[in-house]
C-alpha positions in Angstrom: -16.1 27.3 19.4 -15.9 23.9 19.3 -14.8 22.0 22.5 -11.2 20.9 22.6 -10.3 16.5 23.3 -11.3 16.9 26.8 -14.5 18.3 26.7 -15.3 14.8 25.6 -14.9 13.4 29.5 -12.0 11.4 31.2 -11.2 8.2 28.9 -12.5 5.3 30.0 -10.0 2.7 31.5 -9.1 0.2 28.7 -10.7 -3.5 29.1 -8.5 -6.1 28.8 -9.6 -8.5 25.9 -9.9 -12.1 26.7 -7.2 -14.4 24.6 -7.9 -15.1 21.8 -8.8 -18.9 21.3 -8.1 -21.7 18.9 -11.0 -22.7 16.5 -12.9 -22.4 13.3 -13.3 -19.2 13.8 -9.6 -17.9 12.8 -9.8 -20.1 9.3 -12.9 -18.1 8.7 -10.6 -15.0 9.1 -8.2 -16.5 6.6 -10.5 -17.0 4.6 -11.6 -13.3 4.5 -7.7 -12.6 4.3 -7.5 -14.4 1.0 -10.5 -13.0 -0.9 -9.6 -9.1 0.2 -6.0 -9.5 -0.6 -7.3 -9.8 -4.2 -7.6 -6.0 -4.3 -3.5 -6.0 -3.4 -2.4 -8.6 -6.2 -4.2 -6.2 -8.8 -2.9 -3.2 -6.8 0.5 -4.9 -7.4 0.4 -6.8 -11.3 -1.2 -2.7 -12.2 1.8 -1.0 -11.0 4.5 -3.9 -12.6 3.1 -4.7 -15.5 4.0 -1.4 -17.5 7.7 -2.2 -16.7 7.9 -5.0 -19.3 4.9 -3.9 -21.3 6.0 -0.6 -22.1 8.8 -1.0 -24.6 6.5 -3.1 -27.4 3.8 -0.3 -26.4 5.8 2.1 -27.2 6.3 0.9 -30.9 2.9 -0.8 -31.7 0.9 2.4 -30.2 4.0 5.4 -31.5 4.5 6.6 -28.3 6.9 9.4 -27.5 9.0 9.7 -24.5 6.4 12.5 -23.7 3.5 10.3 -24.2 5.4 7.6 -22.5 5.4 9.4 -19.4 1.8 10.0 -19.7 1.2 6.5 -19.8 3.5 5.4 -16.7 2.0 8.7 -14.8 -1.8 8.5 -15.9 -1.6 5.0 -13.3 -0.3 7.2 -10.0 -2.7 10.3 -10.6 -5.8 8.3 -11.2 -4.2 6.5 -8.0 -4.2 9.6 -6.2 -7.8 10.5 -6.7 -9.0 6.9 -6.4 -7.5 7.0 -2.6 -9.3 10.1 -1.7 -12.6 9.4 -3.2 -12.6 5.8 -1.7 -11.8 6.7 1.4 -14.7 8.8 2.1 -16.8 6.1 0.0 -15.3 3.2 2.1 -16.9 5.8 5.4 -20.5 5.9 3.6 -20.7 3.0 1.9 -18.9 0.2 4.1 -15.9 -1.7 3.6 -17.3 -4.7 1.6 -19.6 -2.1 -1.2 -16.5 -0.6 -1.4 -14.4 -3.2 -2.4 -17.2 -4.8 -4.9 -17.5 -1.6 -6.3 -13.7 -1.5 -6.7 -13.5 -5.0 -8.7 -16.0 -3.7 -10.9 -13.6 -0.6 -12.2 -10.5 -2.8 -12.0 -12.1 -5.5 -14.9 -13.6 -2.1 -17.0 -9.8 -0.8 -17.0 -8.2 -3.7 -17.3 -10.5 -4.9 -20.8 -10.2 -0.6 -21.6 -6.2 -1.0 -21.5 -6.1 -4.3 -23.2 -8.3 -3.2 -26.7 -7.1 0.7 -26.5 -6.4 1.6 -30.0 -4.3 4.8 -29.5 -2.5 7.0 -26.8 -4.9 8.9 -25.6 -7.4 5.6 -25.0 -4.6 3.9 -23.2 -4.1 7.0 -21.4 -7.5 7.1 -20.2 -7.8 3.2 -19.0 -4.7 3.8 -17.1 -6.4 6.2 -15.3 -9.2 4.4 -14.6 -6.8 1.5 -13.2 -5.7 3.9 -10.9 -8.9 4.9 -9.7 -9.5 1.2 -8.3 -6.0 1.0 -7.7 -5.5 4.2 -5.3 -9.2 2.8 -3.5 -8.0 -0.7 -3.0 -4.8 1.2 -1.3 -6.9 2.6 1.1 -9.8 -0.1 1.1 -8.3 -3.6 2.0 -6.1 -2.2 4.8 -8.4 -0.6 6.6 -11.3 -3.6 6.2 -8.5 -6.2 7.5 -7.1 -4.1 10.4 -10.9 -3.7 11.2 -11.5 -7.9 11.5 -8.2 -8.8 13.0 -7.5 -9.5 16.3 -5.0 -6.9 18.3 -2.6 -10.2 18.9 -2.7 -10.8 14.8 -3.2 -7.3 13.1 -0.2 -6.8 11.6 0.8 -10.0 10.3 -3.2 -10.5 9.1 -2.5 -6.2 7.6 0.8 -7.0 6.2 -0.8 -10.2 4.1 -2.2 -7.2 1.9 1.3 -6.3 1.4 2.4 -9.2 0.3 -0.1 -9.5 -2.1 1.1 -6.6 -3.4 4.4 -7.8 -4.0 3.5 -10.9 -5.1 1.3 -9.7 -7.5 4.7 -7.1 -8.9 6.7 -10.2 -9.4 3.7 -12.0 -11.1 3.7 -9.1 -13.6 7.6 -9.9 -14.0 7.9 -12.9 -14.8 4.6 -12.9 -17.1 6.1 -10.0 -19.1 9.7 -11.8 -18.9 7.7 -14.9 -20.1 5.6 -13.2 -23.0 8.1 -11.2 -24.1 10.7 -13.8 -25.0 8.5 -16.2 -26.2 6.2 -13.4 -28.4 9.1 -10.9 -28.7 8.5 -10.8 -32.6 4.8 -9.9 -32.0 3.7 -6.3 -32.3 0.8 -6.6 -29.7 2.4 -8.5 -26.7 2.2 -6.1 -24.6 -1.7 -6.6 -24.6 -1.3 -10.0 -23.5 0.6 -8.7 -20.6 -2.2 -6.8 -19.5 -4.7 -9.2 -19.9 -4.3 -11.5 -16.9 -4.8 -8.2 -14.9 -8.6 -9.3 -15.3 -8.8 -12.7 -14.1 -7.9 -11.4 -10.1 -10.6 -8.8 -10.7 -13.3 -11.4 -11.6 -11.7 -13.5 -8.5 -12.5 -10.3 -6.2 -15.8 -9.5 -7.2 -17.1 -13.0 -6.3 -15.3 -13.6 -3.4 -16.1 -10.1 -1.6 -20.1 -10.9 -2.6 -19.8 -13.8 0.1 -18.0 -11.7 2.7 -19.0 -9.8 5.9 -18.8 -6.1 6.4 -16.2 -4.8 9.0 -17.6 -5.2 12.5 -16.7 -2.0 13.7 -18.3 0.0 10.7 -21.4 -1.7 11.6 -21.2 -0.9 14.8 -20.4 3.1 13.4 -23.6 2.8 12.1 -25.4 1.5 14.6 -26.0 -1.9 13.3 -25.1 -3.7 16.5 -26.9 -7.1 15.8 -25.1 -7.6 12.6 -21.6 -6.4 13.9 -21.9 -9.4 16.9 -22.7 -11.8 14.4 -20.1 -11.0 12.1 -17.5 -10.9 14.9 -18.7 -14.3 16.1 -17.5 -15.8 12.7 -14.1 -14.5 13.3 -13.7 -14.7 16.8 -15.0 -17.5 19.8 -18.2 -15.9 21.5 -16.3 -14.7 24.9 -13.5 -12.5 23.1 -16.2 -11.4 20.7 -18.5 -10.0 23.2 -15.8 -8.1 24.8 -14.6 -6.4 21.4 -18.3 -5.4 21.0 -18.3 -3.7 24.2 -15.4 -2.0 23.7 -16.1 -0.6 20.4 -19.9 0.1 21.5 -18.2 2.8 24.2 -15.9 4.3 21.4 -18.7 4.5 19.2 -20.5 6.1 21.8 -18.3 9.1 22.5 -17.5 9.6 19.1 -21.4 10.1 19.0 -20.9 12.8 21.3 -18.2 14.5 19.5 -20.6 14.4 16.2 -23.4 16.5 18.2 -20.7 18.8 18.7 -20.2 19.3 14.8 -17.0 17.4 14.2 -17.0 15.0 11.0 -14.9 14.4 8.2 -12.7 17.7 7.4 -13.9 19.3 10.6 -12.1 16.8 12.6 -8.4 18.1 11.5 -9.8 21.3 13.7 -9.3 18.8 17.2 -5.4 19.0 17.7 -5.0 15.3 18.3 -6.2 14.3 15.1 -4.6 16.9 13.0 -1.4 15.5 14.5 -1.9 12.4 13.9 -3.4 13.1 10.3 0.4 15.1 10.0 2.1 11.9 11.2 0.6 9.6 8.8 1.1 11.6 5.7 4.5 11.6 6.9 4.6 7.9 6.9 2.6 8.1 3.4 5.6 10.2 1.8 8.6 7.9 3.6 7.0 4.9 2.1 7.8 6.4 -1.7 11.4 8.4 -0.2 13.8 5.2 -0.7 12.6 5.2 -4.4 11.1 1.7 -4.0 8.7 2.6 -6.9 10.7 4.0 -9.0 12.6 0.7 -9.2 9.8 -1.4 -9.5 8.8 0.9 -12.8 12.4 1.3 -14.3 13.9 -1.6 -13.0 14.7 -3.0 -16.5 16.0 0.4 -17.7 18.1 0.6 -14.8 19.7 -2.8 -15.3 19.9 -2.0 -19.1 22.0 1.5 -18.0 24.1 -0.5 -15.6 25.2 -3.0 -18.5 22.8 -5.8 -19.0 21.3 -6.5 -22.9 17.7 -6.1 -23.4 16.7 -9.7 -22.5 18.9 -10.1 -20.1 17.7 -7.0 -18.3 14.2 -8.1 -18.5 14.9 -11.5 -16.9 17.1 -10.4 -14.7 14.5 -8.1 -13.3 12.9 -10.4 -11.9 15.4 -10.8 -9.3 13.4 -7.3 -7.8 10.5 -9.2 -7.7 11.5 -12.2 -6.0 13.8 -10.1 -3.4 10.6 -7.9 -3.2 8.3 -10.9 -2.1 11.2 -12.1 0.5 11.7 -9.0 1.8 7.2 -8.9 2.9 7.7 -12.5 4.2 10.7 -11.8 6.5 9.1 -8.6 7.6 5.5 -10.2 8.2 7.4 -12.9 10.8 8.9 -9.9 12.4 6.6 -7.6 12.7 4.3 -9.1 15.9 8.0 -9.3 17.6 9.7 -6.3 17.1 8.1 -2.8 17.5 7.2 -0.9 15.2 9.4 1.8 15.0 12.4 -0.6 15.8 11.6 -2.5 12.1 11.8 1.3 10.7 14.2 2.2 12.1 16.7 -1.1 10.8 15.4 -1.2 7.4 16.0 2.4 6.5 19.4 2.2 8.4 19.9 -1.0 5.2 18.2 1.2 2.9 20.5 4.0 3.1 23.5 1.8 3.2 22.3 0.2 -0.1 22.0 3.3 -1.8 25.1 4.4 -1.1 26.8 1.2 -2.2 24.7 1.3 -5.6 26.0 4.8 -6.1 29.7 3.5 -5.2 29.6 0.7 -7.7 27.9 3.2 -10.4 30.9 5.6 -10.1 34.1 3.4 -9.0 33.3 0.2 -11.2 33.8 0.2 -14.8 31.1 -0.7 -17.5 31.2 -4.2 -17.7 29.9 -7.5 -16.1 31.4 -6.4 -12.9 29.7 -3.4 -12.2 26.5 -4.6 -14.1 26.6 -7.7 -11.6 26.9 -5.3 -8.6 24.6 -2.9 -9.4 22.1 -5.6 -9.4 23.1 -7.4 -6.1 23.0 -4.0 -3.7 20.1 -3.2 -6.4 18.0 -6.4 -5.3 19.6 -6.2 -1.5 17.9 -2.6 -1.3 14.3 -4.2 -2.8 14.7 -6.8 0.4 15.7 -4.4 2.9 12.6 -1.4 1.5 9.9 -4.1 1.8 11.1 -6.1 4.9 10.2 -2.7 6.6 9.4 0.2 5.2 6.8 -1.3 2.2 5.0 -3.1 5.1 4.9 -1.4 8.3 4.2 2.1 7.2 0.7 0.7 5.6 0.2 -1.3 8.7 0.7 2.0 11.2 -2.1 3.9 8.5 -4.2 0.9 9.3 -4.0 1.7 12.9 -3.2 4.8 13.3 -7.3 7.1 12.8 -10.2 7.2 14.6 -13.1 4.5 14.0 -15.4 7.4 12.0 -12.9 9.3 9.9 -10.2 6.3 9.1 -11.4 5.7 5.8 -10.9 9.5 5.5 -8.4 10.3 7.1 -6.1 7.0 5.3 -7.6 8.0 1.8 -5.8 11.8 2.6 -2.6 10.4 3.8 -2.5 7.5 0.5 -3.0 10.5 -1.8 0.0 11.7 -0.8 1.8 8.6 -1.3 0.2 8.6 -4.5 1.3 11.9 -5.4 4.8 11.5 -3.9 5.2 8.3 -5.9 3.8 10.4 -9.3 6.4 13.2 -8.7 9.5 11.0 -7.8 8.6 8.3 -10.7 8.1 10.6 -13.2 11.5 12.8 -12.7 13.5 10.0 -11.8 14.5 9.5 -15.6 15.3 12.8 -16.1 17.4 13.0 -13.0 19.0 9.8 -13.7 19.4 11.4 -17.2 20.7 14.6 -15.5 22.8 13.5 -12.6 23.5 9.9 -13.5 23.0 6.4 -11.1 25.5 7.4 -9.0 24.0 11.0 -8.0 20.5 9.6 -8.5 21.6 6.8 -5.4 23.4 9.6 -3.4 20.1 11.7 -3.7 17.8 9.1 -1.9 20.9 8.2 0.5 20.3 11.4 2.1 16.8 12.2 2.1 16.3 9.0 3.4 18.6 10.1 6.4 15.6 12.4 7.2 12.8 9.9 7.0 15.3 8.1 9.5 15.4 11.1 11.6 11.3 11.3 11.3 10.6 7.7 12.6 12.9 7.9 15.5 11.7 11.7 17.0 8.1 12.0 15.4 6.4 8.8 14.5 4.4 7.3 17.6 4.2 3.6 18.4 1.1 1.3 17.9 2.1 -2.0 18.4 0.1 -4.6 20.6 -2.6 -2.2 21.6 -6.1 -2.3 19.9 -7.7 0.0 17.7 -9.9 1.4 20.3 -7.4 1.6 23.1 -4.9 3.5 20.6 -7.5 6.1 20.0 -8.0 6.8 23.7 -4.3 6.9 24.2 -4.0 9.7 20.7 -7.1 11.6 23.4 -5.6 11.1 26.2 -2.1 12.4 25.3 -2.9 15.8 23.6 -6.4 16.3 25.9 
């Protein structure tokens, strides 16, 4: 039988880590910041570019609403897949291969999408997109939470998420750019996804130049080059100490190895099979508010709610703008506030914005008025979703695993988002279809009561401890 969290020994006490001190060091680690952040601009110019580029697709390719969905879907399945494969790739390989590796697919989908021919090519490249982006999902977190600092992990995490959304509004305002200026043109939709390939080219080369995570050296036993690459990021004193107190983590997670744990055999110790629970349930409230499913039909939604075609396209990029305001006031907020506390507030705003969408939908009539409403509580929703919810819950995956299975254990609980983003993407048309703006709104309004309901009873805090001294305290409560 295999031995239970205590069998492991008592817990050591937790070191205290020197401060962290001024230097050269920390632009080093911006540095590395910058270049891996790459993998979340594609992650997010991927996911927004089909929102402009989809109508011209749809005539220059003959797509039906049927193969239309394909197209959108093919993204968030490949995505699905590309999170769990990577994970465990990202646990083999390292961090940095991974990443490399992941560049490498993004450029081969991104030149496959922009010459496909016919549905069933652009299908495929889609797919392959989501391959690298579902792996960069789980990749870049994980490799930044494992070079930051406790005192800056989730603003240096959250930068990933900002990339994200900064690479979403990039893909807005190219497409509302392209598509005015080339709206005639039957193929401007493959301009669109062109530029998708210049950040890939950008990653590749930048991620040849950078280090591997310290503490998946140090998995691997690799002690010599995990000092020096903490000593680039970090002044010698603190980065002794976060050697040491890795080296003792990595040593009784040695132990538990002999005892046959690994990879799915872990989810058989109780403490990590709650805590594998837990983050899938922050994976699925990430997609619950329906962030994505704006982000994809944004324009069709302002189109329904009154808007022209143009205008709707332009006037989409109001999501992206609110969507990259929303990360920044979040990442100042996030190293002040706990946690939970950020949850907590933004899904109290996102439910309240829902409800107001649904109230304009239904007591306004069609006109400037309600189209102009719609779109304020529509952008106010964006702002509040990815001041909280969009950042922290990738932030608390980052931190939430053990050292030897995260890249596992984050690549199972990002399939899920995947797969909850697939499902509520791909039947939000129909249910808008079905049940209209107003019931659509009303819908997330109260599921989102229970992701409220999750965060304040289930979901366990992890701010200003470090990675190691939150695994010992996951031990040490269920032991």
């Amino acid at each position: 039988m295999t031995a239970g969290p205590a069998a492991a020994g008592p817990a050591p006490a937790a070191r205290a880590l020197p401060p962290l001190l001024p230097g050269p060091h920390l632009r080093r680690l911006d540095v590395i910041t910058v270049v891996a952040t790459f993998g979340g601009l594609l992650f997010g110019y991927d996911t927004g570019v089909i929102n402009g580029a989809l109508d011209p697709m749809v005539a220059d390719l003959g797509l039906t609403p049927a193969t239309e969905g394909v197209v959108t879907s093919s993204l968030l399945v490949g995505a699905a897949i590309g999170a769990l494969l990577c994970g465990r790739l990202a646990d083999r390989a390292g961090r940095r291969r991974a990443l490399v590796a992941l560049a490498v697919v993004f450029f081969a989908g991104a030149l496959g999408s922009v010459a496909a021919p016919s549905f069933e090519v652009m299908a495929a490249t889609r797919f392959v997109l989501g391959l690298a982006v579902g792996g960069a999902s789980v990749t870049v977190p994980v490799y930044l939470a494992e070079l930051a600092p406790t005192e800056r992990r989730g603003a240096i995490t959250g930068r990933n998420e900002i990339a994200i959304v900064v690479g979403q509004l990039a893909a807005f305002v190219i497409n509302a750019v392209i598509g005015t200026v080339w709206s005639d043109h039957p193929a401007v939709w493959r301009s669109m996804l062109a530029v998708q390939a210049v950040p890939a080219v950008a990653l590749f080369a930048g991620m040849l130049r950078m280090p591997e995570s310290p503490r998946w050296l140090l998995s691997r036993g690799r002690d010599d080059e995990a000092l020096a690459v903490l000593r680039q990021v970090r002044d010698p004193g603190r980065a002794a100490a976060e050697l040491r107190e890795v080296r003792d983590l990595v040593a009784r997670e040695r132990a538990d190895e002999v005892r046959g744990r690994g990879g799915w055999a872990e989810l058989r110790l109780p403490w990590v099979r709650r805590l594998v629970l837990i983050g899938v349930g922050v994976a699925v409230v990430n997609q619950l508010g329906g962030i994505n499913a704006v982000m994809y039909y944004g324009t069709q939604l302002l189109r329904q709610s009154g808007f022209s075609g143009d205008v709707a396209l332009v006037a989409n990029v109001l999501n992206g703008v609110f969507s990259v305001l929303g990360m920044l006031i979040g990442l100042r907020l996030i190293n002040r506030v706990t946690r939970r506390g950020l949850l907590l507030v933004g899904l109290t705003g996102i439910i309240a914005s829902h409800l107001l969408i649904a109230l304009c939908s239904a007591a306004i009539p069609e006109g400037t008025g309600r189209s102009v409403a719609v779109t304020v509580f529509l952008v106010l929703f964006v702002g509040f979703n990815q001041s909280s919810v969009g950042l922290v819950c990738w932030v608390i995956l980052a931190e939430l695993f053990p050292l030897r299975v995260r890249g596992f254990a984050i690549g199972l609980c990002v399939f899920w988002n995947w797969a909850a983003n697939a499902v509520i993407s791909g039947f939000f048309p129909s249910v808008v279809a079905g049940i209209g703006v107003n019931g659509t709104f009303l819908l997330f309004a109260a599921v989102n009561v229970l992701s409220w309901l999750f965060v304040r009873f289930v979901l366990p805090e992890t701010r200003d401890s470090s990675l190691e001294q939150l695994e010992e305290d996951f031990r040490a409560a269920r032991a």
